[in-house]
N, C-alpha and C positions, 0 to 999 in steps of 0.2 A: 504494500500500500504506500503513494509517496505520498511523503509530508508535506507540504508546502511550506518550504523556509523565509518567514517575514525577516525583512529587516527593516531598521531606521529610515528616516527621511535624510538624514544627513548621508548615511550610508549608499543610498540609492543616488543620491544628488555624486557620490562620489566617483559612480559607475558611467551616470550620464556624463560627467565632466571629463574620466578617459575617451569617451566617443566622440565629445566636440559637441555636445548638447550643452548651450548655453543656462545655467542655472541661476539663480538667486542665491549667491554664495552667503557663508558665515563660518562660524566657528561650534563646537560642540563642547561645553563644560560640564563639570560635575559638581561643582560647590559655587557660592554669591560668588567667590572673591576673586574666583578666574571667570564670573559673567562679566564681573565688574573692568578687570582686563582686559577682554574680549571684547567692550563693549565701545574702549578707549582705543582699541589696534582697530575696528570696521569704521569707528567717527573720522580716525585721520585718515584713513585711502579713501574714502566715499566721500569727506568734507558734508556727511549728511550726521544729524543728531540722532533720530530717527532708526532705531531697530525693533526689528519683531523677535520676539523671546515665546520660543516654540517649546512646547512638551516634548519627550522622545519616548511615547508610548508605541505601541503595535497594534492600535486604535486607530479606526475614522473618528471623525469628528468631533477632533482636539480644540476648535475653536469655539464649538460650543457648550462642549464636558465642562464640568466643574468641580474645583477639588474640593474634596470630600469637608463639610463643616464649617467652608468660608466662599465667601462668594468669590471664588478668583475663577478667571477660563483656562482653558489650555495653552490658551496663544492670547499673545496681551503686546501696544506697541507702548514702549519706552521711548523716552527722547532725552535721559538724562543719568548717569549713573548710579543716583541714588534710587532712582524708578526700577534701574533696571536690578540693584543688591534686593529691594522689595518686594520685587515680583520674584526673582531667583527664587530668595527665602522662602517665600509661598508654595512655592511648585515642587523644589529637590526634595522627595524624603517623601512627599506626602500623596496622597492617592486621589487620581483623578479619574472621574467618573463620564460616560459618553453613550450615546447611544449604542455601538459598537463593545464597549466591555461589560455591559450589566452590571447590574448596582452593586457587585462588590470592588470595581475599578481597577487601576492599575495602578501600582506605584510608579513614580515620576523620580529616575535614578539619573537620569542625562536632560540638559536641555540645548536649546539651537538658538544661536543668537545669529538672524539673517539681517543682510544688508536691504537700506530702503530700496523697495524696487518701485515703488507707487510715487516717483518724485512728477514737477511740475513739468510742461512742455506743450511742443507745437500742437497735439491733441490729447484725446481724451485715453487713458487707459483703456482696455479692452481684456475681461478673462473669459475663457474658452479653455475646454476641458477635452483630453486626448488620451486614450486606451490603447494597447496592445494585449491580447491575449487571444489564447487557443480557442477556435469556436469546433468543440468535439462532433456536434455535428455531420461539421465540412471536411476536419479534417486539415485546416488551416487555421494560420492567425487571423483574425480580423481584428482591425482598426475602428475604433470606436471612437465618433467625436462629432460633440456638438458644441453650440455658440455659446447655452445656459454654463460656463465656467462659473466654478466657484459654489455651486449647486448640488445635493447630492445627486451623483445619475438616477438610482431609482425615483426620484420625484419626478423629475423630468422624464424619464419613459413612463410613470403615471400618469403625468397630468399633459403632455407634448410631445409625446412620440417621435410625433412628426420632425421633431429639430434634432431630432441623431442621426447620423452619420455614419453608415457601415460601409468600410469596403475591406474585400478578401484578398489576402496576399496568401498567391502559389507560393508556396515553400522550392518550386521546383528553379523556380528562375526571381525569387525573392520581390522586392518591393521596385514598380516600376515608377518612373519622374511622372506617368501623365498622374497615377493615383496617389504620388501627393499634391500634385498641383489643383487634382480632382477637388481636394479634400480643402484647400487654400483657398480657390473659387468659392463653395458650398459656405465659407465664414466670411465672404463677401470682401475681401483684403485685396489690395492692389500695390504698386509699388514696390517700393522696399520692403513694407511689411509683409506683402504677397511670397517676396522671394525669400526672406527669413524664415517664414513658416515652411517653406518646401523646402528649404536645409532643415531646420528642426526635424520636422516629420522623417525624413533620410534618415537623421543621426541617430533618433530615436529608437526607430524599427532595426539599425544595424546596432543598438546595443539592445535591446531585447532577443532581438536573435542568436548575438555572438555570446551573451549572457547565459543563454540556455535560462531565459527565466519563463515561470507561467503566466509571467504578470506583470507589466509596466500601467500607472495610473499615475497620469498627472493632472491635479486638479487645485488648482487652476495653470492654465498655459496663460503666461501674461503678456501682451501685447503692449509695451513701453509707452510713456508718451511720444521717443523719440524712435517710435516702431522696429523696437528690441524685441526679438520675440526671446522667454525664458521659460523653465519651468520654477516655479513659487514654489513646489511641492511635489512629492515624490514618492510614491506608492509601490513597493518592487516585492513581489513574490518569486525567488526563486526553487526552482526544480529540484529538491534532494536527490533524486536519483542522478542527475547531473552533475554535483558537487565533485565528484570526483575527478572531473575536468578543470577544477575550477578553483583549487585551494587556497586564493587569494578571497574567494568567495566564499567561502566553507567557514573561514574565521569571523565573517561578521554577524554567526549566528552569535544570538543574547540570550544565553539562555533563564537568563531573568524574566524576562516574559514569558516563559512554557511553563506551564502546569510543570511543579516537580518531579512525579510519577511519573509524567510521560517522560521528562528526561534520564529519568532513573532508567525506566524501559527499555527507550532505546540504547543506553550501555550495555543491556542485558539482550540488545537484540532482537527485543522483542517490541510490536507491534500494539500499543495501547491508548486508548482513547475514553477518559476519564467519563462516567456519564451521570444522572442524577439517581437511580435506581437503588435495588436494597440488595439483587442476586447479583452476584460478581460472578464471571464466564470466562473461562479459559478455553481456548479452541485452538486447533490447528485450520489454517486455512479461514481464509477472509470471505468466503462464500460460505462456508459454515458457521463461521461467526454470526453473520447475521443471519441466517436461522434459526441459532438459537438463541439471538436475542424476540427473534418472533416468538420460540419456544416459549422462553420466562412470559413476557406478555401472555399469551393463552394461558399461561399455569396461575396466572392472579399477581405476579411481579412485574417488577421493571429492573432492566437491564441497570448495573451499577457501572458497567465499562465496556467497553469493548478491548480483548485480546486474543492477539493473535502470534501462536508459539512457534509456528511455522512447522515448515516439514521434520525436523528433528527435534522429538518433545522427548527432554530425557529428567533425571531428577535433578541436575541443576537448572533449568529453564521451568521446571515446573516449580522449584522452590524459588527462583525468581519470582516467576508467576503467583506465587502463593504471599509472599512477602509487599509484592505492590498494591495487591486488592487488599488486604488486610488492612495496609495504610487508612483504607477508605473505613470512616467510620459509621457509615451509612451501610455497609456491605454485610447483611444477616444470613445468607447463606451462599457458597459458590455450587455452581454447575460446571463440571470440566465434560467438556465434547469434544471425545478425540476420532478421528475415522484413521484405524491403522494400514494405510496403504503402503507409502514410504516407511513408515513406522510401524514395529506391531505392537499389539496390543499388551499383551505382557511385558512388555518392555517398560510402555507408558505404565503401566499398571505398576509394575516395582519403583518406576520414578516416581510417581504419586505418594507410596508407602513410605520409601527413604527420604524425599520432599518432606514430610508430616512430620517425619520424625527427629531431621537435622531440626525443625523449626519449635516446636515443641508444642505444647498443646495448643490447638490450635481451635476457638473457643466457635465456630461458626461449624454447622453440618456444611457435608461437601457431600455432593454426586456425582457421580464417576459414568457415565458414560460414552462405551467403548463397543466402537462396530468397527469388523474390519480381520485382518490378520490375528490369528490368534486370539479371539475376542470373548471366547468362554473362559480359555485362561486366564487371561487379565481380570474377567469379573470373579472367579474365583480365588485371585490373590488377594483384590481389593477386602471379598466378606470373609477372609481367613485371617486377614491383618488384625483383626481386634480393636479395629481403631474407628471412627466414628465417620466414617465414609463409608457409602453406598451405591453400590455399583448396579448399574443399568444399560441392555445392550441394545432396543429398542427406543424410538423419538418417545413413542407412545409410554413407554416405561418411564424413564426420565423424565416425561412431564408428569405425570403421576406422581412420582417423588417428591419433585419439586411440589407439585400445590400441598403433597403430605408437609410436608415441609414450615412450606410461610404457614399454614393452617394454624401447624404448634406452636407458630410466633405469633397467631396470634392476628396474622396479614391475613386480609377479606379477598 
């Protein structure tokens, strides 16, 4: 299963800026007193006062989130160094809440001190908003872009469809001049600004590509007063399966922002994905995963996670596996669903027993079911073990367990 590796706005701004995608630079801090530095190095190259002081969560809509118990936003413009040690103070350490992170927020551990890009001139600023990603569909990237910049796109395909902008790039012969110029026309620009935007949209689409990322969003694309085109913002998803290519890219994961457990996980290898539920589920294979997260469903629970132990489930992956749901203290009983193809069953089955027992008691019932190679053996290791697991070689069985199960807890 790939993950989809967020990173930062600064991080991303850092990518665009190897391709020659012109950004709205700054600096990145982590305490008031290098904002305050920071703030004094962008005044004297820009000769402007004027910075925006950005959040560095792995959140949308950091300008209108709020930290947690004082009215402050995500994003706030400063114009003077004591604004800006104030606003710092406010933001580093403390949790910011958005539509995008749910009301438990994120902590705000970095912030982004950019230079003014919204300065005076010959016209008026202009933001427009420009995507890259895969449309699985087609089977290509498509280009995503309309004039509402600065807007969330879903509002805009709710309420104006009409003003988006798709075009599909062959991956076979990559991104042609007429469909950026396409895309330049359709935001009504002429001149210089015209011809800026059709270098941007190039630069863009060749670093989402050379990137191997899922996801390039920038919102807003800002149109200068002095018809600069830049991006403001910087939205980059890329491909873990990819990272391998790419170890310059590999390092700018944070894993401050991922659920712990899931990054416990992947040390271990394994494939997990934190859910709200009370049954914890260990499976091999990600097609059987979620059947028997449908399983738990039918049986009167809800899924507490998704994992997945892959083709080789032995007693250290499965006491991996046993150690990470436990974490969870919503998790009142696990379902392990193994199908022994690559694996047999008694194999899984003695991993399970020596699992249990490196871990020690282990206070939640567990059900064991095992289809597959050797699948009568493994459930008669499971009920000879003595130990408070239950083994079931049928869907039908193991769902029966299970509601036996939540019943004595007590779960409707």
């Amino acid at each position: 299963m790939a993950r989809q590796n967020k990173i930062h706005e600064y991080q991303g701004k850092e990518i665009l800026k190897k391709y020659g995608v012109r950004i709205q630079d700054g600096i990145v801090v982590d305490t008031p007193e290098r904002a305050v530095e920071a703030y004094r190095s962008i005044a004297e190259r820009t000769g402007s006062k004027f910075v925006v002081v950005k959040s560095q969560i792995h959140a949308g809509g950091r300008g209108k989130g709020k930290i947690q118990g004082i009215e402050q936003r995500g994003v706030q413009v400063a114009k003077s160094p004591d604004q800006v040690r104030e606003i710092a103070t406010n933001l580093l350490g403390n949790v910011l809440v958005t539509h995008q992170t749910g009301p438990e927020g994120k902590k705000v551990n970095k912030i982004f001190l950019a230079e003014d890009a919204y300065y005076p001139g010959a016209s008026e600023p202009k933001e427009y908003y420009i995507s890259i990603l895969l449309d699985r569909s087609k089977g290509c990237p498509v280009i995503m872009a309309s004039t509402e910049g600065g807007m969330d796109i879903e509002e805009v395909a709710e309420h104006t469809p009409e003003k988006i902008i798709k075009e599909w790039v062959d991956p076979r012969v990559g991104l042609q001049g007429f469909q950026a110029r396409k895309i330049a026309f359709a935001f009504g620009l002429s001149g210089n600004a015209f011809k800026e935007m059709v270098k941007f949209i190039t630069a863009l689409y060749t670093a989402y590509w050379e990137s191997d990322a899922s996801m390039f969003e920038i919102n807003p694309v800002l149109k200068t007063s002095d018809d600069k085109i830049m991006a403001v913002d910087a939205k980059v998803n890329l491909d873990d399966n990819a990272l391998i290519r790419h170890a310059d890219l590999a390092l700018m994961r944070d894993t401050n922002e991922e659920d712990p457990l899931e990054v416990e996980a992947g040390e271990s290898n394994l494939n997990y994905v934190k859910l709200d539920g009370n049954v914890g589920c260990m499976v091999n294979g990600a097609g059987l995963a979620m059947g028997t997260m449908d399983l738990i469903k039918l049986s009167g629970g809800e899924p507490a996670n998704f994992l997945d132990v892959g083709g080789g489930a032995n007693a250290k992956t499965v006491e991996a596996g046993f150690r990470i749901i436990l974490k969870d203290p919503n998790v009142k009983a696990i379902l392990i669903n193994i199908f022994g193809g690559i694996v047999r069953c008694d194999r899984v089955a003695t991993g399970v027993v020596e699992a249990y027992k490196a871990i020690g008691d282990i206070p939640v019932p567990i059900i064991v079911r095992l289809q597959g190679t050797n699948a009568e053996e493994g459930a008669r290791i499971i009920n000879e073990s003595g130990l408070k697991v239950y083994s079931a070689i049928e869907f039908k069985e193991a769902a029966a367990k299970v509601t036996e199960v939540l019943k004595s807890l007590g779960v409707n």
